[in-house]
N, C-alpha and C positions, 0 to 999 in steps of 0.2 A: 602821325596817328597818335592822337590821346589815348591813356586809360580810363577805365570807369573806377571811381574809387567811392567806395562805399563807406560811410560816415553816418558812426553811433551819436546818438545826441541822446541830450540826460532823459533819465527815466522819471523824474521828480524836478529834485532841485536845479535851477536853468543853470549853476556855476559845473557842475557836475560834468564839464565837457574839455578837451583837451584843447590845450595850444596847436598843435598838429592839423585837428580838428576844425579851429577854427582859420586858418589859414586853410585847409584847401575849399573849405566855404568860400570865405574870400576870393579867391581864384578864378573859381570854377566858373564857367559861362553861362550854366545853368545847371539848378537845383532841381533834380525829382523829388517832389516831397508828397508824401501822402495826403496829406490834409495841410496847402498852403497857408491856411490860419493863422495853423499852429507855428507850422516853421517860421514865419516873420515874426511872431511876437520872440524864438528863441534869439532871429538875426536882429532884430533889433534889440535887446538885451544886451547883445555886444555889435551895436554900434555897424553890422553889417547890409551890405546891401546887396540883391541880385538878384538875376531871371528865374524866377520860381515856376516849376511849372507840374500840374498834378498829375500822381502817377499813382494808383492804386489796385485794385482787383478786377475794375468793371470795365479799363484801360489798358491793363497793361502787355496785352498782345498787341497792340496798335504801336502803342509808343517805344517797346522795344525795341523795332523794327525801324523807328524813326530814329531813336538814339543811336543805333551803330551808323545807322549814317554820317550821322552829326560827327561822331566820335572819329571817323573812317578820315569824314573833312577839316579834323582839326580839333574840333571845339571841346570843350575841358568839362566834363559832365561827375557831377557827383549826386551821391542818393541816400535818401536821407528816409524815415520813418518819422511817424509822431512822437514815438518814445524808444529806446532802447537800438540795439544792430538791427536793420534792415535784414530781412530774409529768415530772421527768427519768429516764427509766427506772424509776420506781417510781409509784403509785397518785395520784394528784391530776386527769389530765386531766377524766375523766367529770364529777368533783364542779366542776370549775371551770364546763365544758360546762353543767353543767346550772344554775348559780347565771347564768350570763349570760343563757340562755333564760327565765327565769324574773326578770330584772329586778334580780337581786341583788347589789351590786357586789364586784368581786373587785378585792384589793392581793396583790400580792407582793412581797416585801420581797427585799433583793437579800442576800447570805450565799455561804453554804462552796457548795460542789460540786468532784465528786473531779477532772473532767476537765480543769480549767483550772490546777491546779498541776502536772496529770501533764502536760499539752502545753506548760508553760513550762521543767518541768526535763527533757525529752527531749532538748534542745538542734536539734530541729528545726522548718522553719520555723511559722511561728503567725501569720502576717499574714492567711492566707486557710486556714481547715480546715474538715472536716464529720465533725459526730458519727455515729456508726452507732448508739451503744448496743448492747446483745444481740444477737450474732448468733443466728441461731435457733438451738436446742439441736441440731434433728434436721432437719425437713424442710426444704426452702427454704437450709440450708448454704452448700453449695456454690456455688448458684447466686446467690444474694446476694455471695457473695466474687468472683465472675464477673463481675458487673456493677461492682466497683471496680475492674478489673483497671489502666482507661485512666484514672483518676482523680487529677488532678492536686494535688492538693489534701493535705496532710497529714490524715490518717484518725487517727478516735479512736474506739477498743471499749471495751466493759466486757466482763469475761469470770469466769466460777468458777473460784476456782484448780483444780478437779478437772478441767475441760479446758481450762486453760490451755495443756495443751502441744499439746492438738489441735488448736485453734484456730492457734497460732504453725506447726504443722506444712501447714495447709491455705494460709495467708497467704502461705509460702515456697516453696508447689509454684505457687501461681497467681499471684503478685507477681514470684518469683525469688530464692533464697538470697541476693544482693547488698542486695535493697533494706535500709537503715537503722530500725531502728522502735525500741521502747525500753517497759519493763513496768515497770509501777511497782505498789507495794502500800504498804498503812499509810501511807498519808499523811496528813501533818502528828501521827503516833503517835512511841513512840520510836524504835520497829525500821524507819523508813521506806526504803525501798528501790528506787533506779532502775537498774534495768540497761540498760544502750545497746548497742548493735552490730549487726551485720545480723539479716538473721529467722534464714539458717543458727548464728550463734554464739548467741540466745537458746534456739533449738531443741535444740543442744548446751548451753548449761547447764541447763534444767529438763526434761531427759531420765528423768535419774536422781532428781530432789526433786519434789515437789507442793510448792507455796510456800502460807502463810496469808495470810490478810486478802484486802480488795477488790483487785481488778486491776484494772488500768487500758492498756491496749494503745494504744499510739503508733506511728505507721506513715506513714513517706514518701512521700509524692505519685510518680507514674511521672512523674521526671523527663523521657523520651524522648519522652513522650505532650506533656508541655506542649511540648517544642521545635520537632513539630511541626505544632501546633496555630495556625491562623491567628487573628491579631488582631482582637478583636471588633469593629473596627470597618473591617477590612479587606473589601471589599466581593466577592462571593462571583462577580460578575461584571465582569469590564472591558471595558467597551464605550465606550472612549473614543479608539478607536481612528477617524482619519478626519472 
């Protein structure tokens, strides 16, 4: 019985990928790739060849089910996204869910992902953050952004550049034009680009342009919220009185 081993491919630049990496590509009997397109132009880049076969949102309870077969009979199955680790906002959870239920051991090899270069070049803090991923397109909006309001913690979105500005517009009615946050795109490409400054000075520059490529949304902790936030280990009651 095979493992499923799950394999980051670069976010930007196609060099951006491991030796590692690219050997269990090699190997493997077949590729779930989200958008086979795209993965051939990275396997051919380097020269690789193999059973590509698509694996996405609108498929992936079907194919799941087929892979631990496969896997059950031997065959050497690895999964791939368009960009970045699989299962990070894009298709992988189910198929991992269901190779663990079923006995079949999962590796994930460690590689690219966009939000760890966009949370080191924001220049804010990174010792303590939480990822959001996608905020919801439509319903659930608002109120998802509601609930980080008191969140101290450096916040990281993905977003389409075609609402990137709506999103930057909803962050600064309910955070406050002051807070710090920072949008980055094309990362590690040649046109990469980080813009820093409050949510009002981001909201005023992509007023007027739709940017391309992936976004990546950076967003400062409510500093006020941590200061007065008691110490986790300061006790909720003092009865020491006496």
């Amino acid at each position: 019985m095979n493992k499923l081993y799950i394999v980051p491919t670069p976010v930007g630049n196609l060099e951006d990928i491991t030796l590692r990496a690219l050997r269990v590509l090699a190997e493997a009997d077949i590729i779930l790739a989200e958008d086979t397109r795209k993965t051939l132009i990275l396997l051919k880049k380097h020269g690789l060849t193999a059973r590509l076969m698509a694996y996405h949102k609108f498929n992936e309870h079907r194919i799941a089910g087929l892979m631990v077969e496969k896997m059950a009979a031997g065959a050497r199955v690895a999964l791939v996204s368009d960009a970045g680790t699989p299962g990070i906002s894009d298709p992988g959870f189910l198929l991992v869910r269901t190779c663990i239920e079923n006995g079949i051991e999962v590796e994930c090899l460690p590689g690219a992902t966009a939000f760890v270069p966009a949370l080191i070049n924001s220049g804010l803090p990174c010792d303590r953050f939480c990822f959001e991923g996608f905020l919801p397109p439509k319903k659930g909006r608002n109120a998802r952004v509601e609930q980080l309001r008191n969140e101290t913690r450096t916040m990281i979105f993905y977003e389409a550049p075609g609402r990137l500005l709506k999103a930057l517009t909803l962050l600064a009615e309910v955070f406050g034009n002051d807070r710090r946050a920072c949008v980055s795109r094309e990362i590690s490409k040649i046109y990469e680009e980080n813009r820093r400054g409050t949510l009002a000075d981001l909201v005023a520059d992509y007023t007027n342009r739709t940017p391309k490529g992936e976004i990546v949304i950076v967003v400062a902790g409510n500093a006020a919220a941590k200061k007065h936030r008691r110490p986790i280990n300061e006790k909720e009651n003092d009865d020491t009185d006496g």
